[in-house]
Structure formats: structure tokens, C-alpha cells
N, C-alpha and C positions, 0 to 999 in steps of 0.2 A: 504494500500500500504506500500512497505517497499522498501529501498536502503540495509543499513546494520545496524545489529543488535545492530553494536558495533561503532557506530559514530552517533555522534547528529547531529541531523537538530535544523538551519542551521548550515552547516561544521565551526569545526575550524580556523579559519582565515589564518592561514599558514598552511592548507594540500589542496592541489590541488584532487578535485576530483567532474566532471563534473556532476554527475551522481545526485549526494547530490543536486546538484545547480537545475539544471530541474527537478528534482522530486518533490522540494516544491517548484516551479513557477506553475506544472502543480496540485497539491495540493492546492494549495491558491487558483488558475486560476476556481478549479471544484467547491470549495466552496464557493467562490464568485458569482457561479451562484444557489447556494439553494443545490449544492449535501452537500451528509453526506459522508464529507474523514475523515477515521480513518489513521493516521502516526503512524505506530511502529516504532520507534526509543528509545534508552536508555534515559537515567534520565538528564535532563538536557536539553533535545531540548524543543524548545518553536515555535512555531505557529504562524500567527493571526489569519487565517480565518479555518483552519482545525485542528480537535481535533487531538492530540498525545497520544497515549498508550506506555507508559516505561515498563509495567509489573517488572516496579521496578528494572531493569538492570542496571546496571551500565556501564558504556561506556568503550572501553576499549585502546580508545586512543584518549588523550585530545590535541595532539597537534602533527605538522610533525614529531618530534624525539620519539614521542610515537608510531605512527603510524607504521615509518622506522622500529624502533626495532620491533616490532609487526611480523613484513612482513620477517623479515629477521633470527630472533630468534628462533634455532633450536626444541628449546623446544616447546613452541606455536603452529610451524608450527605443527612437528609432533603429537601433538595432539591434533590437530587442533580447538584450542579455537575460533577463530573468529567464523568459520563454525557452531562449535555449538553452537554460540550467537543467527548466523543466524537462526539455527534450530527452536531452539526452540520460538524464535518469530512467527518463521512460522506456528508452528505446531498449536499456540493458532489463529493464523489466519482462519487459515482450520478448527480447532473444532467450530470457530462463526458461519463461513460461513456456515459450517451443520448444524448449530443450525437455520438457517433460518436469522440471522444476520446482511451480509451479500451477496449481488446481486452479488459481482465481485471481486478477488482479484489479486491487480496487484509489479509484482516485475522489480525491476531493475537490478536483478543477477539472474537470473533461477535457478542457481543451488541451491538456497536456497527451491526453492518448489519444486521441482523434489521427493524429498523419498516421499512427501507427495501426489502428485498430481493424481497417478493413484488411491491411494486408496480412493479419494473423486471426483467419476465421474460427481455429480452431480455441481460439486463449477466450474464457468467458470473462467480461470486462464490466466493472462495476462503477457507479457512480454518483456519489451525493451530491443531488443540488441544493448546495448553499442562497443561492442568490435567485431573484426573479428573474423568471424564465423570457427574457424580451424577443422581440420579434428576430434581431439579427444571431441573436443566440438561439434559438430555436432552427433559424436557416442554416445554421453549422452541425447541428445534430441531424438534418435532411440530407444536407450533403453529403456526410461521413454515415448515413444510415448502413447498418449490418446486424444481423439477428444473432450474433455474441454481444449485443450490447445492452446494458440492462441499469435502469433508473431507478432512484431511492429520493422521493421527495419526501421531502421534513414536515411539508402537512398536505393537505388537500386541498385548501386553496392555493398552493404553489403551481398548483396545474392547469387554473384555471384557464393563460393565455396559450396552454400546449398540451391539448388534452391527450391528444394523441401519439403519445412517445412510448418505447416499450418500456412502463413502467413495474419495475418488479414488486414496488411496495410503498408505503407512506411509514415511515420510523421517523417519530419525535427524535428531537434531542433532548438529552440527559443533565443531571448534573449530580452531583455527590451529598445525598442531606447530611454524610456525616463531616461535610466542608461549611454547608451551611446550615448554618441549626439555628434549633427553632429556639424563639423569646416569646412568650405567653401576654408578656408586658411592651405596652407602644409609649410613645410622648407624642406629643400635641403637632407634628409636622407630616405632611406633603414630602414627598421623595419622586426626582425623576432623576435617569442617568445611563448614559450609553452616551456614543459620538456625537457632539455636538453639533446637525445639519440638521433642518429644513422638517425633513421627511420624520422627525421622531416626536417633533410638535412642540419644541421647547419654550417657543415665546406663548403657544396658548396654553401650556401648562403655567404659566405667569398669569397668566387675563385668567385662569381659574382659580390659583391662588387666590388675585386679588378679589374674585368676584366673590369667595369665600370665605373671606377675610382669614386663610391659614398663611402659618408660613412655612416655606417652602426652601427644599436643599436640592441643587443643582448639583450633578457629580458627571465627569464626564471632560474626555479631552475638547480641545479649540485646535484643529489644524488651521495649517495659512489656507487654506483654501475657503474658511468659513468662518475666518475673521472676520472678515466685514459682514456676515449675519449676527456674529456674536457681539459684535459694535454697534450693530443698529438695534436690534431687540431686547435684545439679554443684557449687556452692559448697563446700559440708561435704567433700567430697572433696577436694579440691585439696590438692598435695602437692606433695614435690621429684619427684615421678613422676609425676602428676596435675596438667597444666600446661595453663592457659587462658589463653591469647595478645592474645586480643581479636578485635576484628574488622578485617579487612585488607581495603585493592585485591587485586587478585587480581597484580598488578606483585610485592606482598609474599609473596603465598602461594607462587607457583613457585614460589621456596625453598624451601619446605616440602615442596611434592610432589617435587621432587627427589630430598630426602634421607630420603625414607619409609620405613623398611622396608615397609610395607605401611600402605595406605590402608583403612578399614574400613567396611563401612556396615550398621550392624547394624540396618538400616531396618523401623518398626515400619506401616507402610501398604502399600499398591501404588502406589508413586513409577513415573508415568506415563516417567519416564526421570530419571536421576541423569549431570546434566554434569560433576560431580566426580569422578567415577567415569573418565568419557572424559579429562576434564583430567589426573588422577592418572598413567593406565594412558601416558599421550603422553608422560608425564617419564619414563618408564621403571619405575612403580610398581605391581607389585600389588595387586589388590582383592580383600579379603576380604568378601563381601555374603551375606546371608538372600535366601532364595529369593522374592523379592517384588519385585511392580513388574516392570519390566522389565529388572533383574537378569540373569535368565537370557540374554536376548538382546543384551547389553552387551559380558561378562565370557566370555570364553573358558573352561570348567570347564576345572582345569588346565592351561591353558596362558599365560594372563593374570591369573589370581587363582582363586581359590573361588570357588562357587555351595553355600551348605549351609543343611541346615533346621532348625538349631538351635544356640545358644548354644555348646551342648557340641562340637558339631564345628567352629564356628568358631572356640574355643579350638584344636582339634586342628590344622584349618588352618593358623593362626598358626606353631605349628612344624615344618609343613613349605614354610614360605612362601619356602624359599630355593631349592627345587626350580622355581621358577619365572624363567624370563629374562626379562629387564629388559628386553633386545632385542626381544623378540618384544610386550611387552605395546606398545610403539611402534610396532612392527609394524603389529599388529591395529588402532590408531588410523589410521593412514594412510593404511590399504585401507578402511577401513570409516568412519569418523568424522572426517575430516580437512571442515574447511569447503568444500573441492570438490566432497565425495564429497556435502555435502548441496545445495549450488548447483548439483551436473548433475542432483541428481534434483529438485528442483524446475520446475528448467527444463526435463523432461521434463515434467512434470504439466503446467508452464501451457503448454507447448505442445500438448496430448495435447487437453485441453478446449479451447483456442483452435481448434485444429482442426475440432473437433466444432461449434462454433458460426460459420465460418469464413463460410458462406454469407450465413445470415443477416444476419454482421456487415459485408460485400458491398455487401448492400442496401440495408441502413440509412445506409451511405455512402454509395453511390451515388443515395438518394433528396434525403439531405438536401443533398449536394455539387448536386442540378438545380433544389432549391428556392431554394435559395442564388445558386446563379444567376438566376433565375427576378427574386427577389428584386434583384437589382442591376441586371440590366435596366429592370425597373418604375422600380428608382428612378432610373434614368437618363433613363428615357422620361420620366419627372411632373419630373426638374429640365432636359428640352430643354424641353417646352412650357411653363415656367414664365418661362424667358427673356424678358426685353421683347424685342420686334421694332420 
């Protein structure tokens, strides 16, 4: 399995990237049950329970201002170093798997095994999608279409704009309740937090604050790109009720979610899933959310937080956000979103496709396992006659 070519596992401690975080829960999660997970990752990731392969790369950003530059740096982008980090990880991935190596190999960016995938019909190829499925992303998955390819959406509205992809399954993401524990007891504040853009609702999380008269704790980074959001809405506002924290490990944030009275996400997109939401509701927090994304399939209406289709009833939620137990929003994480609950259903999926390719993958063993032989004999035959006598 692989995230990217060009970031250790586990992520550096100040780049936020969700993907790094569940991919070795569900790596650790498979070889803690006897599987054999190989992690491609550069030089420098370390493990405990599933072996890492570096192919000797070196990583090619150790840290957020590494990364930033990375992503924004003309030169890189256009020729395109990260991608071909990606690649060529990939590409030694695909020569195992054809070598019989090998049963399944799974990515957390598709577009990293895409050049490679039609041309190894036989390797069954797996794929979380992370991010909304948009129209030019969708036309990369038609073009590289092949029936070893197999989809893992994170909820059921992720598919909405791509119904028709071969999807193997809908598996939530996880998180660990024994990282985030529960507090029975809140104090008197509003909690929002993740990347500070547009799309997560941060300035009408303020105009609900205010219309609610709470106050309220902003957590969450500011890149350059969204400074001048965070200067025109967020900044001007800030007050002894209007408090913007910075940006935290998430070691600092469980305090926060703890003592929430309620967690909000007054999200302006279809956020393909919200892990803050899951994080929040496992400390025993209430989530107040807009009907968007995968919201509705999250959030217990009424019983774990809100589900409402406007500002004005979010406000209204808010006061009666005490009718809601603490107990149960941990509850609902444990049964449903606990990191197990997303590592047995994985491990149902790759077993489900492994299955289905089980023959073939038989054969392809069993041929190269007689060629291989084959081959060692010859060569034992050409070094007896080579012998002086």
C-alpha cells in the first residue's frame, strides 16, 4: 500500500494530512491480524507492526513549510517531482505484484497507479477516495477504466457526482476512542476546527456564535493561500468571545473537544466525510452540522448532535444542544467509527476481491514457482558441464 511517495509515515507532526493518519491505522490494524502489509513510503518512516519499503527515496518534505513550498513552487509543480516520486514507487509495486509477490495492491491517490494499472490486468488494485469525486477526476478513472480496479468510498454521498464507478464498498473512517476519550463534563463554549478555507464555514460559524450570544474557539491552521479570507472575516472579529487559538497537534486539540459544549460544522460544500466530527462526537461532544456532505450519515439527528438546513435552525439547535448525551455521542463512535470498525471492513473488501481473483493468482504462482525451477536446474546443468574433468 502506498499514500505518497514523498512523505513518511507516520506524517510530520505539523502537516495536516488525513490520509497518512488512516492509512497506517489500517496498516498496523491488517498486520496485527497475521496479514503481510508492505508500506512504501521514503526513508525515514518507521512502522511497528507492518514492514516499510523506502527503495531508498528520500522524502521530499520534512515539514509544513516544506510541504507548502512543494505545492506551490513553480518549478516542482511543472515538472512534476512529487508525481514522479509517486511513480515510481508505484511502478516497483506493480513489477512484485506480477512477480506473484503480491495478492493486492492498495493506494490512497489513484492517480498514482493509473499509467500503470491497465497494463497489469492480472494485479487487483484498490482505492480510497479521499477527496470529491469532480468531473475531471472522474474522466481519469474512464480513461484508465479496467475490471482489476476496485473503489472504496468513505461515505455514500461521495458518489453522488460518479455513481457509476466499480465500487467495491463505502468504509467510514476511523479513529482510536482510546486517543480520544470521553469527558462526561463540557464548559460554556462553541468549538470549530480543521483548515482554515471557505468551504468549512468559518466566518458563519462567527455570525452563529454571535447570533447566540456563545463564545466561541477557532482551532485550525491559516495557509498563504487563505490569508486574505482569514483577514477579511475571521481576523476583524476576534474578540474576548471570538477566540482563534492557532493551529494544534491534535495531542493539543482533545482538550478542546472534550470541553465543547458542542462542536459545529456549519460546512459550506459536500465534505466527502468530516473526521472532526467523529473525533469530537468520541470525546463525548455534540455536533451541530448543515445538511451537506456526508453529515447526515455521520451525526445521529438527535441523538449525537443536529443535522439542519439552515443557519436559523442551527442557531435553534444550539439551545437545545443539552438534550443531547454525551454518553451516547461515544457510543455511536464505537459501534460505528472506532478504527476496528474501519480495519474489519477493509479486511473484508480485500479479502472479498482477493477471492475473486484467487485462481488466477494460483496460477500465476504456480507457473512462475516451475519456471523458476526450471531455471535452476538449467543452471545447475550448464555449471556440472562447465566443470574441468
Amino acid at each position: 500500500m502506498m499514500v505518497r511517495g514523498y512523505l513518511t509515515v507516520p506524517r510530520p507532526e505539523d502537516i495536516i494530512y488525513a490520509p497518512i493518519d488512516l492509512a497506517v491505522a489500517i496498516a498496523e490494524g491488517l498486520a496485527k491480524r497475521g496479514h503481510q502489509v508492505d508500506f512504501f513510503a521514503p526513508l525515514g518512516s518507521r512502522l511497528h507492526q507492518a514492514h516499510v519499503e523506502t527503495l531508498n527515496m528520500r522524502p521530499l518534505a520534512k515539514n509544513e513549510a516544506e510541504f507548502r513550498q512543494m505545492v506551490v513552487d513553480p518549478g516542482l509543480r511543472g515538472h512534476v517531482q512529487p508525481a514522479l516520486w509517486d511513480g515510481y514507487m508505484a511502478a516497483e509495486m506493480f513489477k512484485r505484484a506480477s512477480e506473484g509477490a503480491y495478492d493486492l495492491l492498495y493506494f490512497h491517490h489513484a492517480e498514482a497507479a493509473l499509467p500503470f494499472v491497465r497494463r497489469n490486468p492480472k494485479t487487483p488494485v484498490v482505492y480510497t477516495m479521499n477527496d470529491p469525486i469532480d468531473a475531471w477526476y472522474r474522466e481519469l478513472f474512464e480513461l484508465y477504466q479496467s475490471p482489476n480496479q476496485h473503489f472504496v468510498s468513505i461515505s455514500n454521498n461521495q458518489r453522488r457526482d460518479a455513481p457509476d464507478l466499480p465500487y467495491a464498498a463505502t468504509v467510514y473512517n476511523g479513529v482510536n476512542p482510546d486517543y480520544f476519550e470521553f469527558s462526561a463534563e463540557a464548559e460554556d463554549y462553541l468549538l470549530i476546527a480543521g483548515r482554515i478555507i471557505p468551504e468549512k464555514g468559518f466566518k458563519e460559524a462567527i455570525d452563529l456564535a454571535k447570533a447566540t450570544d456563545h463564545r466561541l474557539l477557532i482551532i485550525g491552521p491559516v495557509y498563504p493561500d487563505m490569508q486574505g479570507y482569514f483577514d477579511q472575516y475571521i481576523k476583524p472579529q476576534l474578540s474576548e468571545k471570538i477566540l482563534y487559538l492557532g493551529a494544534m497537534e491534535q495531542s493539543q486539540l482533545v482538550r478542546y473537544y472534550q470541553k465543547a459544549k458542542a462542536f459545529i460544522t456549519p460546512i459550506q460544500w459536500e465534505e466527502p466525510f468530516g473526521l472532526t466530527t467523529i473525533e469530537a462526537m468520541c470525546c463525548g461532544t455534540p455536533v451541530i452540522s448543515l445538511h451537506r456532505g456526508a453529515a447526515p450519515e455521520i451525526i445521529k439527528n438527535g441523538k449525537t448532535g443536529f443535522v439542519v438546513h439552515s443557519m436559523g435552525e442551527m442557531a435553534e439547535a444550539v439551545g437545545r444542544i443539552d438534550t443531547i448525551k454525551r454518553a451516547d455521542c461515544r457510543k455511536h463512535v464505537k459501534a460505528h467509527f472506532a478504527t476496528k470498525c474501519m480495519v474489519d471492513n477493509y479486511e473484508k473488501v480485500f479479502r472479498e476481491i482477493v477471492a475473486t481473483s484467487t485462481p488466477a493468482r494460483r496460477l500465476q504462482r504456480k507457473v512462475t514457482g516451475r519456471l523458476q525451477q526450471s531455471l535452476n536446474l538449467t543452471t545447475k546443468t550448464v555449471r556440472k558441464n562447465l566443470r574441468p574433468r
